[in-house]
FIKOLZA-1660 file (N, C-alpha, C; in steps of 0.1 Angstrom, whole numbers, plus 5000, padded with zeros to 4 digits):
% residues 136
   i   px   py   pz ch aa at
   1 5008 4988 5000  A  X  N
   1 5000 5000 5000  A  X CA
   1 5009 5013 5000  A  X  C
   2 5021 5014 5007  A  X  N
   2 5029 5025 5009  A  X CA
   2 5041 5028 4995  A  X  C
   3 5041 5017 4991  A  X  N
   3 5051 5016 4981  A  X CA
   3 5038 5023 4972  A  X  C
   4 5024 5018 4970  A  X  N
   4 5020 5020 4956  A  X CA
   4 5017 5031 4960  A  X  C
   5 5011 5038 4970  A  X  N
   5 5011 5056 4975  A  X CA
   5 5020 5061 4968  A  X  C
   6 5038 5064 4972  A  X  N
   6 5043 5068 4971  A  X CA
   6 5050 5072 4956  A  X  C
   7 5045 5057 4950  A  X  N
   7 5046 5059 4930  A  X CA
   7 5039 5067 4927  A  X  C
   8 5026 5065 4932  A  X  N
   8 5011 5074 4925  A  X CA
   8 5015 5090 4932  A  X  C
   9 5025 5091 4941  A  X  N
   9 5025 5105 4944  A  X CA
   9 5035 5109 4932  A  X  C
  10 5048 5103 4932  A  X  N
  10 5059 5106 4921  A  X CA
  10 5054 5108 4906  A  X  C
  11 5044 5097 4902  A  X  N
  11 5044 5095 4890  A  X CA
  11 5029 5111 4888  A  X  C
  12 5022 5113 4900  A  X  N
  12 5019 5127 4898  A  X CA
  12 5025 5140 4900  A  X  C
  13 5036 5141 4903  A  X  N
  13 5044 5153 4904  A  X CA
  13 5046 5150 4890  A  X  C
  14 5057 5139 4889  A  X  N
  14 5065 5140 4876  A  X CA
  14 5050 5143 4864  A  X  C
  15 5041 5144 4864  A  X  N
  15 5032 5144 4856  A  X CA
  15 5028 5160 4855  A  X  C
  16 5026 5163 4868  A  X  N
  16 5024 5181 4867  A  X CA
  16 5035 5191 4867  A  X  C
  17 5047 5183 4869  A  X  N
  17 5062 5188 4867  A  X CA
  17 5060 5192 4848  A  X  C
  18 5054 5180 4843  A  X  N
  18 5061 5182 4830  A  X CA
  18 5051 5186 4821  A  X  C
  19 5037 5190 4826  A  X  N
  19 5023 5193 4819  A  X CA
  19 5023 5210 4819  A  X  C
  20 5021 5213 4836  A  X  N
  20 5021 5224 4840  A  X CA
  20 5029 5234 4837  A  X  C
  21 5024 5250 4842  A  X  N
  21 5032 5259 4841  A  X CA
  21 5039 5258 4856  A  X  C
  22 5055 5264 4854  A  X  N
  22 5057 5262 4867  A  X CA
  22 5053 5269 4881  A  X  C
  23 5055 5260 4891  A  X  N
  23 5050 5266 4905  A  X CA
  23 5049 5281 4910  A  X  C
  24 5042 5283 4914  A  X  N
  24 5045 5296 4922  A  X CA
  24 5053 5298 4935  A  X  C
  25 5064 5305 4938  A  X  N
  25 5070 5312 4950  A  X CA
  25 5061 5306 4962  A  X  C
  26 5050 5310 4966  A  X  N
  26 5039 5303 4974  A  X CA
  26 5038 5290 4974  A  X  C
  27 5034 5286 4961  A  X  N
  27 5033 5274 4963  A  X CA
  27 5044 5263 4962  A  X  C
  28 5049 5266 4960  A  X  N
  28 5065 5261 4961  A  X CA
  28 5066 5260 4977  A  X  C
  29 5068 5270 4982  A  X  N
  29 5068 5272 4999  A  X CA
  29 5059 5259 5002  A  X  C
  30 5049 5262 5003  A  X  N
  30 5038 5254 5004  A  X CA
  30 5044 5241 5005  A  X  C
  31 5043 5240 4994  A  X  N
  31 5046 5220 4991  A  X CA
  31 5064 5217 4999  A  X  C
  32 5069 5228 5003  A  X  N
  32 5081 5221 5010  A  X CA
  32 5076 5222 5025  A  X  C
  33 5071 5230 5026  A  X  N
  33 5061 5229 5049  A  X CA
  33 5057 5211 5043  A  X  C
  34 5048 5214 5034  A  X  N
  34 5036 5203 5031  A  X CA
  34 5051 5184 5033  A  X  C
  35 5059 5189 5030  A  X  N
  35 5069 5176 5022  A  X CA
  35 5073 5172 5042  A  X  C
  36 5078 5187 5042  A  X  N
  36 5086 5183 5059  A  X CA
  36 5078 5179 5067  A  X  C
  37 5066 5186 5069  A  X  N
  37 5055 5176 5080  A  X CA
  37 5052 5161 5078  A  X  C
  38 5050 5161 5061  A  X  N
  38 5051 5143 5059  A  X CA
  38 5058 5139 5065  A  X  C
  39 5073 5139 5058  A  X  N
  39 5087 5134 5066  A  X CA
  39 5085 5132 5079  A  X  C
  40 5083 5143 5085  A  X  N
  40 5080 5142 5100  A  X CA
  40 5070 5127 5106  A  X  C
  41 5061 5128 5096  A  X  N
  41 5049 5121 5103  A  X CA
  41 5056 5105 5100  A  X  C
  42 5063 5106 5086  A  X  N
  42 5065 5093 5087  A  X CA
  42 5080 5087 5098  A  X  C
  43 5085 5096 5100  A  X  N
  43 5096 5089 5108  A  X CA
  43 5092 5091 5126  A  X  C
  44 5079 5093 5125  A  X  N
  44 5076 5093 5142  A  X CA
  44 5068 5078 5139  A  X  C
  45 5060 5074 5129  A  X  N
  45 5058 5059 5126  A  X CA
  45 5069 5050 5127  A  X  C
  46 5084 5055 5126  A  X  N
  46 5092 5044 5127  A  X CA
  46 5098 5043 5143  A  X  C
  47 5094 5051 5150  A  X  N
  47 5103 5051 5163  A  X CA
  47 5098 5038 5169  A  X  C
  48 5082 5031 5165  A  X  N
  48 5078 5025 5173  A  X CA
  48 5091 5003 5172  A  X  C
  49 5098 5007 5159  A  X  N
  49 5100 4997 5148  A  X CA
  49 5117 4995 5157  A  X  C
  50 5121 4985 5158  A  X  N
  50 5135 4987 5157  A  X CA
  50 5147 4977 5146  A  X  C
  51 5159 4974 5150  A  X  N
  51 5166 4966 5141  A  X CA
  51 5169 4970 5126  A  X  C
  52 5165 4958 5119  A  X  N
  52 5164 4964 5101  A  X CA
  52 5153 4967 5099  A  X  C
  53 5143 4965 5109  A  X  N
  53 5128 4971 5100  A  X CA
  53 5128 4989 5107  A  X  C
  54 5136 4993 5115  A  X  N
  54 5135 5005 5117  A  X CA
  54 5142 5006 5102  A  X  C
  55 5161 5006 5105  A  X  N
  55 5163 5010 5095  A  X CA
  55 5161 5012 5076  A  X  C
  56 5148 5006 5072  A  X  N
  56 5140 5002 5066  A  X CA
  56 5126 5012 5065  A  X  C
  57 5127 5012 5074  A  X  N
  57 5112 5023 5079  A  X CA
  57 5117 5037 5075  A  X  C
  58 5131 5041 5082  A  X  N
  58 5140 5054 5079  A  X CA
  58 5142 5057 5066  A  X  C
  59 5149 5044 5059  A  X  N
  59 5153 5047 5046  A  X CA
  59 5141 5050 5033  A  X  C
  60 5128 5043 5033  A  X  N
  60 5116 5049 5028  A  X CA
  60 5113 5060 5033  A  X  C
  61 5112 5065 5044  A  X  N
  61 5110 5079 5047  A  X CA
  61 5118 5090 5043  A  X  C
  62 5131 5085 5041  A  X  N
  62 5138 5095 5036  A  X CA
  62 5138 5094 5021  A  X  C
  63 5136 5085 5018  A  X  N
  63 5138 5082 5002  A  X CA
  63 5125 5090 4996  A  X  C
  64 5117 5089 5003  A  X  N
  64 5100 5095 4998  A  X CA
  64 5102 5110 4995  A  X  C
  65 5108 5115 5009  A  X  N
  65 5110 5129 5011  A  X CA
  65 5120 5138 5006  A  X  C
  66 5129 5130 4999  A  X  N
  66 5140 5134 4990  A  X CA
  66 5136 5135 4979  A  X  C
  67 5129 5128 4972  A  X  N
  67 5119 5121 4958  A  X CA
  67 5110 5133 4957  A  X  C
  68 5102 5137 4968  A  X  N
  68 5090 5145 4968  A  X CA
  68 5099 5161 4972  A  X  C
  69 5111 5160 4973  A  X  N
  69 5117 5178 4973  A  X CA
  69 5123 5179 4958  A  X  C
  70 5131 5170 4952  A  X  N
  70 5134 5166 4940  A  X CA
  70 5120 5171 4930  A  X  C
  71 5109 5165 4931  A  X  N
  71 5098 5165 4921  A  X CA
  71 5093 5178 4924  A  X  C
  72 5090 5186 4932  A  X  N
  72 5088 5198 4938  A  X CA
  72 5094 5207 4934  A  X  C
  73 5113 5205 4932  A  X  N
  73 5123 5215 4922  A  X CA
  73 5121 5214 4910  A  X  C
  74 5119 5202 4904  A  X  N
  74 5120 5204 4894  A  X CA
  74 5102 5210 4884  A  X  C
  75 5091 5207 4895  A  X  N
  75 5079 5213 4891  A  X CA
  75 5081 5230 4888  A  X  C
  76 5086 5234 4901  A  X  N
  76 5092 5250 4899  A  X CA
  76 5102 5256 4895  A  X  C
  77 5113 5250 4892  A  X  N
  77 5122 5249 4876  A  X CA
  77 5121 5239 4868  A  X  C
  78 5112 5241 4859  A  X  N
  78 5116 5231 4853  A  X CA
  78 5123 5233 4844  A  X  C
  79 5132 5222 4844  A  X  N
  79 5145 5224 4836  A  X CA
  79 5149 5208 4831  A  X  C
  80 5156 5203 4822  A  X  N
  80 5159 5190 4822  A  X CA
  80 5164 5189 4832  A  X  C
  81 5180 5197 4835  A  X  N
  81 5187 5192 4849  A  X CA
  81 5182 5187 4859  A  X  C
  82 5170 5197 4865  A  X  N
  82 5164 5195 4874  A  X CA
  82 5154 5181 4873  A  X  C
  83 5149 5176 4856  A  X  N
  83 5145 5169 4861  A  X CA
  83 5152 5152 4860  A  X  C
  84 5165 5155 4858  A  X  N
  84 5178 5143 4859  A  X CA
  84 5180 5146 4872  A  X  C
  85 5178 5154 4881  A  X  N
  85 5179 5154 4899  A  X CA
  85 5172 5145 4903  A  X  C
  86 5156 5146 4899  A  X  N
  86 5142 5143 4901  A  X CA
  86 5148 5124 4899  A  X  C
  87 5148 5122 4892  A  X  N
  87 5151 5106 4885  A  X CA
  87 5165 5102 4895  A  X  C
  88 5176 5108 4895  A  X  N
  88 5185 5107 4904  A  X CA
  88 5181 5099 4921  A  X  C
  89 5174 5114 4925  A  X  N
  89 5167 5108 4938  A  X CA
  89 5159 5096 4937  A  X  C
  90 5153 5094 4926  A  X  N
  90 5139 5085 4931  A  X CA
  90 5150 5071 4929  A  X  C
  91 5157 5070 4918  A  X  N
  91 5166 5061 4919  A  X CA
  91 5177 5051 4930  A  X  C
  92 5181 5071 4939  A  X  N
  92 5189 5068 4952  A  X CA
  92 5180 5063 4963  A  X  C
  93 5168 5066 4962  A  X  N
  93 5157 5059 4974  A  X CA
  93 5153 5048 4968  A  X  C
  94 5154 5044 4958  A  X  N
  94 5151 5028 4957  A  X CA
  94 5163 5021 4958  A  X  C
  95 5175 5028 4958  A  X  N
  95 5187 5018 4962  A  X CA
  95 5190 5017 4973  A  X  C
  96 5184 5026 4982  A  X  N
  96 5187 5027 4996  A  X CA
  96 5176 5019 5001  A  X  C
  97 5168 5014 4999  A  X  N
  97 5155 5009 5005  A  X CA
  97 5155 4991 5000  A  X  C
  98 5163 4992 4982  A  X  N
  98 5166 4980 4981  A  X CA
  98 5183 4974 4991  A  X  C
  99 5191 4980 4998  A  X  N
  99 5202 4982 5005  A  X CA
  99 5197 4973 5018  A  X  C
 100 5188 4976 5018  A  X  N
 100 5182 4977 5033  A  X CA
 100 5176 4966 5034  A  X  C
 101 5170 4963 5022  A  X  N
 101 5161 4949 5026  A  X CA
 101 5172 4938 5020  A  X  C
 102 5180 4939 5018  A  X  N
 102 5195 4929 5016  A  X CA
 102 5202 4927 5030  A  X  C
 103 5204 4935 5039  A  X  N
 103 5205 4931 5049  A  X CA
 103 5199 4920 5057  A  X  C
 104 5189 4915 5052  A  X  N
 104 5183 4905 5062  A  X CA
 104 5187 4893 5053  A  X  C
 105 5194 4895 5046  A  X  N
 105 5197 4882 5038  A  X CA
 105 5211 4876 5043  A  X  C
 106 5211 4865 5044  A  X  N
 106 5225 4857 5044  A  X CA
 106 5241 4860 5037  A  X  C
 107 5254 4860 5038  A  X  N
 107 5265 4866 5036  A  X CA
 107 5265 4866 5017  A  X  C
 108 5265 4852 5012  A  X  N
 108 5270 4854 4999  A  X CA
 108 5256 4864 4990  A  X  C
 109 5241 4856 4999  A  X  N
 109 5229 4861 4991  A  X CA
 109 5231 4881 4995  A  X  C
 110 5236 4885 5007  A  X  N
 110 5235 4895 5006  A  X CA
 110 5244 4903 4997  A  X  C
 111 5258 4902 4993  A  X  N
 111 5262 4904 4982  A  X CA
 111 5258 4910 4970  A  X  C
 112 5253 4896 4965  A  X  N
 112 5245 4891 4956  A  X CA
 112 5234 4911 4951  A  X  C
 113 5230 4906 4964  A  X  N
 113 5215 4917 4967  A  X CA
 113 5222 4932 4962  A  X  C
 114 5230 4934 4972  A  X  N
 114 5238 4948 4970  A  X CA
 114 5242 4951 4958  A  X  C
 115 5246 4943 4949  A  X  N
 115 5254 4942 4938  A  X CA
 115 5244 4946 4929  A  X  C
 116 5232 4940 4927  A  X  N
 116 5222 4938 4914  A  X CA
 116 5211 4952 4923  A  X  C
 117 5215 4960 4933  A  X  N
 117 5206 4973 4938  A  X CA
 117 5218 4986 4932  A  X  C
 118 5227 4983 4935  A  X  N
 118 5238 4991 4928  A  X CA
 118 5239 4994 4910  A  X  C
 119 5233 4979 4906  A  X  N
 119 5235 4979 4892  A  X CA
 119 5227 4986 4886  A  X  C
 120 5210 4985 4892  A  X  N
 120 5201 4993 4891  A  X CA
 120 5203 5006 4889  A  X  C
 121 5208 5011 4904  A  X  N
 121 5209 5027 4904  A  X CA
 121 5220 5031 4891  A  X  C
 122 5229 5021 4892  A  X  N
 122 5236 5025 4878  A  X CA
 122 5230 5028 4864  A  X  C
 123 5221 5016 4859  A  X  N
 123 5210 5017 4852  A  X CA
 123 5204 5029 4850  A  X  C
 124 5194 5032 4859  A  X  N
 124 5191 5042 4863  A  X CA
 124 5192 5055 4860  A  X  C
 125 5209 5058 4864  A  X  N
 125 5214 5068 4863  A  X CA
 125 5221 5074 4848  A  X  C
 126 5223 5061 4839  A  X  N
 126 5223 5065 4827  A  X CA
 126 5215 5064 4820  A  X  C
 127 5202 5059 4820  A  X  N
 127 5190 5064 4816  A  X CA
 127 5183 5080 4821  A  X  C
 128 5187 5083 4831  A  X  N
 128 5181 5095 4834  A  X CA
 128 5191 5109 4825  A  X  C
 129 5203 5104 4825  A  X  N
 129 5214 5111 4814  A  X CA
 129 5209 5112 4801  A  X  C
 130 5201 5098 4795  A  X  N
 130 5202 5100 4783  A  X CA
 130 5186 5108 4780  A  X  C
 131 5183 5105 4789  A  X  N
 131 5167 5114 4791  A  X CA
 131 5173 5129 4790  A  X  C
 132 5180 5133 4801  A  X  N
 132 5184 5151 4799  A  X CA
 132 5187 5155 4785  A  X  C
 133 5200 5143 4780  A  X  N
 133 5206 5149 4771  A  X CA
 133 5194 5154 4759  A  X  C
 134 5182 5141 4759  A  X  N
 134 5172 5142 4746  A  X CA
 134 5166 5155 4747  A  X  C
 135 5164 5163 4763  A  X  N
 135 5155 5168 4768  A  X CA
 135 5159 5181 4762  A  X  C
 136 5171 5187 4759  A  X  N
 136 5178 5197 4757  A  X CA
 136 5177 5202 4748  A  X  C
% end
């Protein structure tokens, strides 16, 4: 449920990022109070958690809220750069959250894990390059 929230919030920024005219000064403000109180809300949900499922709880929280300042900058610049930031983050919070849930795996399988979440973000990150460069 939290994973598919969190796409359906991205995949609507990235939507009014790239439809819209950009943000206003206000609303810009706005949507970063709006981003920090989430953040907030969701990391007082993790205090209750400990071990890897805290740190797991933290790393979606942060990954959401990096994702959702990222889509936010780039709504009110939009710019390609800004939105190769936008792809950047959402990237680095799925590697950090795929990081996380490799920990609970065993020595060679965790490897294994780290290696093919790394490969992704690499992936990733030169797809989001060849996106700017087209965007230009």
């Amino acid at each position: 449920m939290r994973k598919s929230m969190s796409i359906a919030m991205i995949a609507a920024f990235a939507a009014f990022g790239a439809t819209a005219a950009p943000l206003t000064k206000e609303e810009y403000k706005a949507g970063r109070a709006r981003i920090a109180a989430q953040a907030q809300a969701e990391r007082q949900k993790c205090g209750s958690r400990y071990g890897n499922a805290a740190d797991m709880c933290v790393a979606r929280a942060r990954g959401d809220q990096r994702v959702a300042r990222a889509e936010l900058e780039a709504a009110y610049k939009p710019t390609p750069r800004k939105n190769y930031e936008a792809a950047i983050a959402r990237a680095r919070a799925a590697e950090a959250i795929a990081k996380e849930e490799c920990d609970e795996k065993a020595r060679e399988m965790r490897k294994a894990c780290v290696g093919e979440a790394k490969a992704v973000f690499a992936r990733a990150k030169v797809e989001a390059m060849q996106a700017m460069t087209t965007q230009k």
